[in-house]
C-alpha positions, 0 to 999 in steps of 0.5 A, a space after each residue: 500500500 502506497 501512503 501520503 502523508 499531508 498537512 504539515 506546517 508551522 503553528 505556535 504553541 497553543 495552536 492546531 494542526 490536521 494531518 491527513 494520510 492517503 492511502 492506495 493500491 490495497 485493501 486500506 480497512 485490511 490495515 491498522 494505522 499508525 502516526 510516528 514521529 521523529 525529532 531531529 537526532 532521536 529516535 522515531 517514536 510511537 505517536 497513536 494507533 487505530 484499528 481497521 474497523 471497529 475504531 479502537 485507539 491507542 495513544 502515546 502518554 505524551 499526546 493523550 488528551 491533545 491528539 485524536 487519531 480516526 480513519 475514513 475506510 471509504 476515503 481510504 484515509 487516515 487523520 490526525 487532529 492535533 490541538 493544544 501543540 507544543 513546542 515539543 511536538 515538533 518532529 516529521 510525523 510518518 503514517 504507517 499501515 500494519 497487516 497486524 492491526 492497531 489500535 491497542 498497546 502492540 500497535 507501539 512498536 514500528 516493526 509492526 509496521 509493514 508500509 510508511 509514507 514519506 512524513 510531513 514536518 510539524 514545527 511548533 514555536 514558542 
């Protein structure tokens, strides 16, 4: 499966953002998704998960609360709503898609993930 990862930007602290990830080429409800990130010089990290079908999420402690992560199965899409962002939150955040689902506390670890888009930078300022 092939993804897109959009909306990026820049926003001060306080502020939103919208992520969007296009999916093609496969079945996109076969897939759970997942939203990393990575700030420079660190690793890539869990950010939140969502099932195929039945909606169930997961969340990183870091952004629970603030993000909210919900998929369109008929768009073949996959969003990220970010609010309340802080300067910390600055990373390029990747979608990925995984045969093995998502949505649960499995769902953090990145080898799960089989297919990854390109990322989109978030930069937050003070």
């Amino acid at each position: 499966v092939q993804l897109q990862a959009s909306g990026g930007g820049l926003v001060q602290a306080g502020g939103s953002l919208r992520l969007s990830c296009a999916a093609s080429g496969r079945t996109f409800s076969n897939y759970g998704m997942g939203w990393f990130r990575q700030a420079p010089g660190k690793e890539r990290e869990f950010v939140a998960s969502i099932s195929r079908s039945d909606g169930s999420t997961y969340y990183a402690d870091s952004v629970k609360g603030r993000f909210t992560i919900s998929r369109d199965n008929a768009k073949n899409t996959v969003t990220l709503q970010m609010n309340s962002l802080k300067p910390e939150d600055t990373a390029v955040y990747y979608c990925a898609a995984s045969v093995l689902g998502g949505g649960s506390i499995s769902a953090q670890a990145v080898w799960r993930y089989n297919y990854w888009g390109q990322g989109t930078q978030v930069t937050v300022s003070s």
